[in-house]
N, C-alpha and C positions, 0 to 999 in steps of 0.2 A: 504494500500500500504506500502510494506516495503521502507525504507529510508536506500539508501544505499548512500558509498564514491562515489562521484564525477567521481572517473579513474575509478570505478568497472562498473560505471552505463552507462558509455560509450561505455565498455566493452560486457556491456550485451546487447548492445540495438544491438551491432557486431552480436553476437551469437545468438539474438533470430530470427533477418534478416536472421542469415542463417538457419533457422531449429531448433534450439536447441531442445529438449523436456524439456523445465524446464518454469515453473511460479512461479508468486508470490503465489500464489492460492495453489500448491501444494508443496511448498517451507511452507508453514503454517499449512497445511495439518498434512504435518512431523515433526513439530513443536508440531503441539498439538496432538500429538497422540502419542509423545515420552513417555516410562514411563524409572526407574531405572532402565533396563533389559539386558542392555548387556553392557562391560567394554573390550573394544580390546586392551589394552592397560597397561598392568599391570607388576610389576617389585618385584620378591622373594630375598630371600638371596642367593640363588644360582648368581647373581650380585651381584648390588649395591641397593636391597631394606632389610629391617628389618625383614620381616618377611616371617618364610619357607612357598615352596611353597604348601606344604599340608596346612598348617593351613591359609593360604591365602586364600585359595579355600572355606574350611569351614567356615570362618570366612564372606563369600558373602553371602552365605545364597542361598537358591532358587534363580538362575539367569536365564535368557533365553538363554544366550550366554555369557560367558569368557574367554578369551586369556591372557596365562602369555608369556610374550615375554620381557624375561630376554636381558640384555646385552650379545652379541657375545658366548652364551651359550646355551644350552638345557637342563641342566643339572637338573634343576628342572619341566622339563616338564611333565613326565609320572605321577607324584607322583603330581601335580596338576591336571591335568585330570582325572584320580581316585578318587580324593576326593572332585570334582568339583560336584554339585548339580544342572545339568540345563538340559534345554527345547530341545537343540540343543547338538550333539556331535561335542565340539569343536575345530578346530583343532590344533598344534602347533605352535607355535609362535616367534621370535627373533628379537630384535634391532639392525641392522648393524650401524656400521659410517662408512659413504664412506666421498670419495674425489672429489670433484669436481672444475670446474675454478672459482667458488665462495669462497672455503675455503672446509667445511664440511657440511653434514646435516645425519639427521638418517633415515634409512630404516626399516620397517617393513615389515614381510616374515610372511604368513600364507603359513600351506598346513598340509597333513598327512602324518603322519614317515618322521618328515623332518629327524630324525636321521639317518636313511637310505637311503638318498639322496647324491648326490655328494656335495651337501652346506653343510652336515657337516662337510665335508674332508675340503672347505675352512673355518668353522667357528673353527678348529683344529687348521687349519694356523695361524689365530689372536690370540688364545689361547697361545699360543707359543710366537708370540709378544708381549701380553700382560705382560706373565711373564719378560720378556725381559725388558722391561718397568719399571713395579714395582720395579724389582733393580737396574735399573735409577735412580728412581724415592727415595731409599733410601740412594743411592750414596750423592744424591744433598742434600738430608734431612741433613746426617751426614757433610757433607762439607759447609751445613748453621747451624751447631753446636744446629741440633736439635738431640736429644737422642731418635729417633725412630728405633725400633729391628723390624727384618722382623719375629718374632714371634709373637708382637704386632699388625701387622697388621693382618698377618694371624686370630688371635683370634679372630681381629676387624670383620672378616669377615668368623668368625666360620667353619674354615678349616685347614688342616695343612701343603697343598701344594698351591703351585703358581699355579700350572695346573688342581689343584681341583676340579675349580669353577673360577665364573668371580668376582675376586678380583681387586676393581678400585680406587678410587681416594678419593671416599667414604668413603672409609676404614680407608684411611690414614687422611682423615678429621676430626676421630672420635678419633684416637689415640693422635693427637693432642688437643684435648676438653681433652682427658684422662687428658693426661699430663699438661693440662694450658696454654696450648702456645698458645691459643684463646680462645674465648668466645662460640663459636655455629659453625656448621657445615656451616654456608654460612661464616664467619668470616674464617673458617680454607681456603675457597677455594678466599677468597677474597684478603687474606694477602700472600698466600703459594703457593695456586693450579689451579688458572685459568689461563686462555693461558698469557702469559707476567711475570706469578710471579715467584719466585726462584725458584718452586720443579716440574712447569709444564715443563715435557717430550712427543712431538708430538705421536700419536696415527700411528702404520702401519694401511692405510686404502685400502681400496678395492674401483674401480671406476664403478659408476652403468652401464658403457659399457662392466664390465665382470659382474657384479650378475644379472645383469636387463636381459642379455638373456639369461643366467642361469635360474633363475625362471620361463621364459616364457616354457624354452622345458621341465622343471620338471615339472611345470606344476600349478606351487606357483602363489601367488599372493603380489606383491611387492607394498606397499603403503607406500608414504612418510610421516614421523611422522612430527606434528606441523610445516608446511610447511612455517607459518609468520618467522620462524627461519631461513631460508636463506638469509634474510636479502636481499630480493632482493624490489626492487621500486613497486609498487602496477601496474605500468604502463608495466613493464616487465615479470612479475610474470603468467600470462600468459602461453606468449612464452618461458618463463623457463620450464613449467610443461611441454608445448606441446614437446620438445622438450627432457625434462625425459623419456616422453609417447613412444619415438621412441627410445628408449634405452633399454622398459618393463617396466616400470612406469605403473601399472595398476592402482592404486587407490590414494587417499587424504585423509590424518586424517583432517576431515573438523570438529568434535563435539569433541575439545580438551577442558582437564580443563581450560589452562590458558587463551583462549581466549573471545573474551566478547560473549554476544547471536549474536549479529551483525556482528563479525567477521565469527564467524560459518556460520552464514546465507551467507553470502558474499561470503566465500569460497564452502560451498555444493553449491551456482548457477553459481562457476568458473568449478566446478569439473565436474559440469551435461553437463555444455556447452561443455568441452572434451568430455565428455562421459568416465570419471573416475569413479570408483567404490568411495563411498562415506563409511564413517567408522568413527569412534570416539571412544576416549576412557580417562582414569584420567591420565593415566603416574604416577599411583600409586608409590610411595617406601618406605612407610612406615615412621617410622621416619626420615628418611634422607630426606624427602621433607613433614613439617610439616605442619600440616593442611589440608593438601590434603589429601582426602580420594577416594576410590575405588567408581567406580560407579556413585558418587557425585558429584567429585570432591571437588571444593570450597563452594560447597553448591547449584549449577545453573546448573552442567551438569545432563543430562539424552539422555544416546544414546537408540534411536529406537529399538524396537525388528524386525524390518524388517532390520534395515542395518546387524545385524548379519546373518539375513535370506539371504541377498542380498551378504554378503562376502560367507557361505557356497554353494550360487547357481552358484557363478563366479567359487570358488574349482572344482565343479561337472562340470563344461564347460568344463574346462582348460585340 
């Protein structure tokens, strides 16, 4: 018998009274039957990871299923799937932040030629903001008498325009280690660049009551990434998804790196009692998020070759 939290298992005993299709029995099933095979969740230089996405791709080796889903980008998508080596033809990928009455959380967008979808026209929109932002964001650098050049950053992030590629915070994390004015990438966002400190500038976001039924009539599938990041009450959390769910919330990143085996579990028997599409992945970036590795993650993850199986049979619904 798994051992779950207290509000989860109250929760479940709701859900399975009413029908659920979900046990502990096949909740273990999925468990051991997981191997290294699929990674939905991956992040190139075309964002905020270190490494291109061609060599990304190679770098997996034989996969069953891969998704690079860059920050508010596509930019390195074609040239990942190219040189991607798997079981499954996978499709493309992206990490929104939206807004919600909670603060923020991020969105993941599978489907095919997102680039030729009306979400790129909106991931154009942010790209725009974005830049917009970063020279905010070097405003405030120079007027806390730090000596950061928007060439610097640029280089930081292997480009030579602001609308290049998704140039973010990352970037300016690393030019700062350049220069000595911190120790390490979490140090630059800890003193400089997290919500509250001198150089942080608010993000334009989008609210999933316009991309959630966007997705639905394209025809995407919209899953929310590391869902414990809303910071909502375990008691609530719930009624939060059910209530995404009615917005186009199709799925839950329930097999995330950072979370423990338990949480995972926890969360694939919240997502099944919806009837959310279940998915997992590292939230790779290379060196910008150290130790984490693709596929692996920490060392504990392993997503299923069926949930890949199960994101491409929802595609072919939709």
């Amino acid at each position: 018998m798994i051992r779950r939290s207290p509000v989860l298992a109250l929760w479940w005993h709701a859900v399975s009274v009413e029908g659920a299709n979900v046990s502990d029995e096949g909740v273990m099933a999925r468990l051991g039957s997981m191997t290294a095979g699929c990674d939905l969740h991956l992040h190139s230089d075309a964002s905020d990871g270190s490494v291109a996405a061609a060599q990304l791709a190679t770098d997996l080796g034989h996969v069953h299923m891969a998704v690079l889903t860059d920050h508010d980008t596509l930019a390195g998508s074609e040239a990942f799937v190219q040189a991607l080596d798997s079981e499954l033809s996978p499709p493309d990928g992206v990490e929104l932040s939206l807004r919600w009455s909670g603060g923020t959380f991020h969105l993941l967008v599978y489907g095919y030629s997102l680039a030729s979808t009306e979400l790129a026209l909106r991931i154009d929109e942010l790209a725009m903001a974005r830049r917009n932002r970063n020279l905010e964001l070097l405003e405030r650098a120079n007027q806390a008498g730090l000596e950061i050049t928007e060439a610097e950053v640029l280089a930081a992030a292997g480009t030579t325009d602001f609308l290049a590629k998704s140039v973010g915070r990352p970037h300016f994390a690393k030019v700062l280690v350049d220069r000595g004015y911190v120790s390490s990438i979490q140090d630059a966002f800890d003193t400089y660049l997290a919500k509250g400190r001198p150089l942080y500038s608010p993000k334009t976001l989008f609210g999933l009551e316009e991309i959630g039924p966007l997705c639905a009539d394209l025809g995407l599938v919209a899953v929310i990434a590391h869902p414990l990041s809303l910071g909502v009450p375990l008691t609530s959390l719930p009624d939060t998804l059910a209530k995404f769910q009615r917005q186009g919330l199709a799925g839950v990143e329930c097999y995330y790196a950072g979370y423990s085996p338990q949480q995972r579990v926890e969360l694939a028997q919240l997502a099944s009692g919806l009837k959310l599409l279940i998915t997992g992945g590292s939230d790779y970036h290379g060196s910008f998020k150290p130790g984490l590795a693709a596929l692996s993650g920490f060392g504990d993850l392993s997503v299923a070759a069926d949930i890949g199986d199960r994101l491409i049979e929802r595609l072919h619904d939709r």
